[in-house]
GUMI-202868 format. One record per residue (C-alpha): residue in one letter; x, y, z. Coordinates in steps of 0.02 Angstrom, whole numbers, plus 32768, in hexadecimal, padded with zeros to 4 digits. Layout:
AXYZ ...
//
This chain:
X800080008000 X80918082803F X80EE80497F72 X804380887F1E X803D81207F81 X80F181417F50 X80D381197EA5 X801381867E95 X806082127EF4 X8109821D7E7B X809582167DD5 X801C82AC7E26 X80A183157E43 X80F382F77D9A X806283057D41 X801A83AA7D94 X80D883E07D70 X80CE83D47CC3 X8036843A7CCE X806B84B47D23 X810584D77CCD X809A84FB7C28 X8041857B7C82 X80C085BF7CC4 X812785CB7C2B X809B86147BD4 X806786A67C60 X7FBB86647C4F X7F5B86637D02 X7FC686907D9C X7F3B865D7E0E X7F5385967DBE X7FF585A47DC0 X7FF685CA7E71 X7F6C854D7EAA X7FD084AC7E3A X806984FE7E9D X801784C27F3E X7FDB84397F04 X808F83F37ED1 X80D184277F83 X805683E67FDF X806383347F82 X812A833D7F99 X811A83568050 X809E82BC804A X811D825C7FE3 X81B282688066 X8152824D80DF X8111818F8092 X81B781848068 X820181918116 X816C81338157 X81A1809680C5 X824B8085810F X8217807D81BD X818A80018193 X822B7F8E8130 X82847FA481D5 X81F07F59824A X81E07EE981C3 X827D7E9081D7 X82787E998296 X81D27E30827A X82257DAD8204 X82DF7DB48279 X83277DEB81E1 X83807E7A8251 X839A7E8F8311 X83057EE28370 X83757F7083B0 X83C37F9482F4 X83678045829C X837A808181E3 X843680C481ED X846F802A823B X84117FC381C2 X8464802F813A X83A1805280F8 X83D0811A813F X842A814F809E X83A981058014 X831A816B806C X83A881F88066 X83BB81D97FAE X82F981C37F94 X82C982677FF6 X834D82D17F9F X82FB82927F03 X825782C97F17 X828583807F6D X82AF83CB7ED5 X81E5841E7EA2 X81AA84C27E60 X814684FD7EF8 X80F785AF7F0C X818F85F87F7C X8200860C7EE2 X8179863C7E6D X81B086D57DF3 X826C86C47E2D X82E886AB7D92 X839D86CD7D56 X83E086FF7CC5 X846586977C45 X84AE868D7BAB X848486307B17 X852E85DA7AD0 X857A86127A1B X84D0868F7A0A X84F786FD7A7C X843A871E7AB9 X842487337B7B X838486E27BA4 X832A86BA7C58 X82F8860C7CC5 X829186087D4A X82C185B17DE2 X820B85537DD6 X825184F97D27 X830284C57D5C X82B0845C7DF1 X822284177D66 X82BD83E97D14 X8304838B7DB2 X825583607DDF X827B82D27D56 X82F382717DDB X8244822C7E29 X823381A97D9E X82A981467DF0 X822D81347E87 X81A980F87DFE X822C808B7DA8 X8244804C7E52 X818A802C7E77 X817C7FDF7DD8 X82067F6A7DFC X81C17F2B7EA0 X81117EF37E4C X817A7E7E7DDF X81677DCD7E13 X82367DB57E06 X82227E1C7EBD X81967DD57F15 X81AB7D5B7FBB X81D37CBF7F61 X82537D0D7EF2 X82A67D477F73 X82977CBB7FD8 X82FF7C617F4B X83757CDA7F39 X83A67CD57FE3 X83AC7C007FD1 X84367C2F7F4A X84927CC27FA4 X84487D3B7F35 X84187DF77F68 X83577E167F1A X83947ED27EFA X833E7F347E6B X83D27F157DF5 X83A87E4A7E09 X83027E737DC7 X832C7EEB7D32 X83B87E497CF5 X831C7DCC7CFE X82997E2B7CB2 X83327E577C2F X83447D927C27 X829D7D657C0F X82637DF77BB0 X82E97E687B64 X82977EB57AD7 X81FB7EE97B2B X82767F177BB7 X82EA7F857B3B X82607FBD7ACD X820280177B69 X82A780647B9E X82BF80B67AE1 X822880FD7AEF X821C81477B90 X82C181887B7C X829081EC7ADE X81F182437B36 X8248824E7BD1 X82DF82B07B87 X828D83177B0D X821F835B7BA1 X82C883907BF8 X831F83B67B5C X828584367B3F X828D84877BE3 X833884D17BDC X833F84F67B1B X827F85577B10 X82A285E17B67 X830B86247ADE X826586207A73 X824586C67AC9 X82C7871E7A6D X82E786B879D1 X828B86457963 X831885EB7919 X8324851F795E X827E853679AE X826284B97A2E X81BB84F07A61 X816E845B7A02 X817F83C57A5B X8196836279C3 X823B83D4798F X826F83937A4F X823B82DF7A26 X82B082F07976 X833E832D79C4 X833E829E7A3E X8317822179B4 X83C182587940 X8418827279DF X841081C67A44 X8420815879A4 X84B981CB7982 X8488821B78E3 X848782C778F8 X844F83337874 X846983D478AD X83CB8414789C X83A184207956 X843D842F79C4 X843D84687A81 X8474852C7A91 X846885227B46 X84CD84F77BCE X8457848C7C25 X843384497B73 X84C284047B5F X84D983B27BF7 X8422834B7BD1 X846F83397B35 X851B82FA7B6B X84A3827D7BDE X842F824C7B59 X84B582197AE1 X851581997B76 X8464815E7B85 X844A81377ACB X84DE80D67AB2 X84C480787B4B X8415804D7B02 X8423802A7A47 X84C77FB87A7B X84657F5C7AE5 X83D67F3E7A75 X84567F1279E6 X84947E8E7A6B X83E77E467A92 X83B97E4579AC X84697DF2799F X84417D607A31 X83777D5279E5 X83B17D327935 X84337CA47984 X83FB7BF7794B X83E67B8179DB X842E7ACB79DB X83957A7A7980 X83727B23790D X84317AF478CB X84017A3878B6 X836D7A5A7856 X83C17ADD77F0 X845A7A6977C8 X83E579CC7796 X837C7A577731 X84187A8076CE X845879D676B5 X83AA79A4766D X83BB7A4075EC X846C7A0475CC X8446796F75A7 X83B9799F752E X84337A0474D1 X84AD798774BA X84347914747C X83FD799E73FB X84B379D373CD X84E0791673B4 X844178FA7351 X8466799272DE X8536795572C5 X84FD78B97294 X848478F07213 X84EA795871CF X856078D571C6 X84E17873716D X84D478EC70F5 X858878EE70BE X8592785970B9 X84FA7844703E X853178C36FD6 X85E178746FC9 X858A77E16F94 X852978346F11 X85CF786F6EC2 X85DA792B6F25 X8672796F6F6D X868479887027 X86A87A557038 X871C7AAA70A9 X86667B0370D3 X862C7A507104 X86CD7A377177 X86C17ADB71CB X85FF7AD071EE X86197A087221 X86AF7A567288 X864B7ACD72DE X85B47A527313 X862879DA7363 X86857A7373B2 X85D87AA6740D X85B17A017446 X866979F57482 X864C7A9174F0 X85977A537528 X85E079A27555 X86577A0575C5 X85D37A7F7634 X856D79D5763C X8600796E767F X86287A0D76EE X85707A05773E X858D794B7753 X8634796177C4 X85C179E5782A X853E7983783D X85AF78FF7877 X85FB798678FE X855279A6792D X852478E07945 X85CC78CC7996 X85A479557A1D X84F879157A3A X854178617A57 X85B478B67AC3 X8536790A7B3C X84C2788E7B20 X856378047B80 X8583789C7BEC X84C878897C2E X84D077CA7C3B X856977D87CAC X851F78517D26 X847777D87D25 X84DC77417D54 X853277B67DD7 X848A77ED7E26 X845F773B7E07 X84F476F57E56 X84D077657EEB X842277387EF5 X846376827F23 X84CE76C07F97 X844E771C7FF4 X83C0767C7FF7 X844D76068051 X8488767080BA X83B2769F80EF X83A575E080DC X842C75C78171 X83E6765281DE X8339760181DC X8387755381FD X83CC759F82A4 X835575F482D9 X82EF754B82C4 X835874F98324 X836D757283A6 X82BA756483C5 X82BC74B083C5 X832B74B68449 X82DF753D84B4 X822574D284A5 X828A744984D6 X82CF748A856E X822B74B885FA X8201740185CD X828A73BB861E X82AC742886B2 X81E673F686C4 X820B735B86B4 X829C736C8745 X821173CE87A9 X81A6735287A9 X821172B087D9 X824F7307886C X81B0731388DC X818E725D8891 X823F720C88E6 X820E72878996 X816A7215898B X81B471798986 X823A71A28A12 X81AB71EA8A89 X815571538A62 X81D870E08A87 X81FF71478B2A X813D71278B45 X8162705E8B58 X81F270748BAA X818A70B68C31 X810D70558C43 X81786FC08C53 X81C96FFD8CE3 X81716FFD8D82 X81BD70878DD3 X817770F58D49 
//
């Protein structure tokens, strides 16, 4: 509940952000402007304080499960410094104290001095929050739920975020890559627009007013292009330009990976495609050996028939033979690779029997030695029923003997008159 708060929260504030900053740019209503102003605060104050609340909940959390000891807080759990890094992220937020406050710069190579407000510089940093939603994002995948982790920690694995962005880029990584592309081209040609519009006030020339001239620019710039048409002029510019270019070649060389590994044939895709290409082989040499010896037939008719054998006839004769030569060759080549091929899966195929009759072997091992624990405890029992029997047994022939000797004391008496 406290991760959808985070996430709601972080997409109001952007959103109302974006807004705003169109108003603003625009001096349409200062009355909106000021009331979306609020409304941004008011939300960031709400957001770090869920956020401070969401680390101290993880804390009590693993005090519950004994993951940590009961006295142990967030800076000795080392959780103090990624709340740090998550609150200084979301600071940054036009708010209505700094409204109307700006400073003056100047445009590189044009020479025009042009103005920023304070307000669009932090809708600029205000971007940093989309690693809290990245973050959100990341915990809702099932690669970070309890049994994951529970698995992870089976095989001494941390479940951090980067463990989930290298699955989902196993299991998925062209939806994974694709989604980054794009989101990277709206999300820099939104920053990219904020520091180069304001010299649309003075000068027309590489407007970036249009979003679309932003989304261009970004295009021809991450796939390393560059036209020249739309270039940064200022120095915030270039620095989101400088960024968006490390970004781009990070990207595209990653998807250019993932194409490389999807067009890879697997084991059996090679098989078939080998005994596909010895089929066609052999089709053609049947075709090119059918065709040599009619032509043959031909000459040889001909000779018969009191023609001459031309050096045309030689050279074309020449020729067929010459292709079936080279065809017999490829075909012979697929053979010897289809042959490495068999020979490898023979190989793992004896590799698998071995490590059967090992498990097998071990198998055996394991039955006697269960077979010689049961016969022990068997006859441990045995032995154990056998025992109260006898001292029973002992018991009972003892007050049996007392009889006989008080009886035999009994006669005694009686036969003696003094008694």
């Amino acid at each position: 509940m406290i991760e959808v708060a985070c996430f709601v929260f972080t997409i109001l504030t952007l959103g109302i952000s974006i807004f705003q900053y169109e108003i603003e740019f625009q001096d349409l209503n200062d009355a909106h402007q000021l009331a979306l102003l609020w409304i941004i605060f008011i939300c960031t104050c709400l957001l770090i304080s869920i956020t401070v609340i969401r680390y101290r909940t993880i804390v009590e959390f693993k005090k519950s499960r004994n993951l940590i000891h009961q006295k142990e807080g967030l800076r000795s759990t080392g959780l103090f410094k990624d709340m740090i890094f998550e609150i200084l992220l979301t600071i940054p937020h036009p708010n209505p104290f700094l409204k109307g406050i700006t400073f003056n710069m100047t445009a590189l190579y044009v020479n025009i001095e042009y103005y920023h407000t304070l307000n669009e510089l932090l809708n600029l940093l205000q971007i940093g929050r989309l690693i809290i939603i990245l973050r959100v994002l990341l915990m809702f995948s099932y690669f970070y739920n309890t049994s994951s982790q529970r698995v992870c920690s089976m095989y001494a694995v941390k479940p951090s975020y980067l463990f989930v962005i290298k699955s989902i880029m196993k299991s998925h990584p062209l939806e994974l890559i694709g989604t980054a592309l794009v989101s990277s081209v709206f999300i820099f040609a939104y920053a990219i627009r904020i520091c180069e519009r304001p010299l649309s006030r003075y000068t027309n020339t590489v407007d970036y007013s249009p979003y679309s001239n932003s989304l261009w620019n970004v295009v021809v710039t991450m796939t390393t292009v560059g036209y020249g048409d739309y270039y940064p002029r200022t120095l915030f510019g270039r620095i989101v330009s400088f960024t968006m270019c490390i970004w781009g070649l990070f990207i595209i060389s990653i998807m250019v990976v993932s194409l490389t590994n999807l067009l890879n044939m697997g084991m059996l895709e090679s098989k078939a495609y080998s005994v596909i290409e010895r089929l066609q082989s052999r089709s053609q040499l049947k075709n090119l050996a059918a065709s040599a010896l009619s032509y043959i037939g031909k000459i040889s008719i001909s000779t018969k028939n009191g023609g001459h054998v031309t050096q045309k006839n030689i050279s074309e004769l020449r020729a067929k033979l010459n292709n079936f030569k080279d065809v017999r060759r490829q075909y012979d080549a697929m053979l010897d690779e289809g042959s490495t091929l068999a020979e490898d899966m023979v190989r793992e195929f004896e590799l698998i029997r071995r490590e059967l009759i090992e498990v097998n072997a071990g198998q055996e091992e394991l039955i006697e030695i269960a077979q010689t624990l049961v016969s022990k405890t068997l006859h441990r029992r045995r032995r154990i029923d056998r025992q109260p029997t006898g001292s029973k047994q002992t018991r009972d022939a003892k007050p049996s003997s007392e009889v006989s000797q008080d009886h035999g004391n009994r006669n005694g008496n009686e036969g003696n008159p003094n008694s």
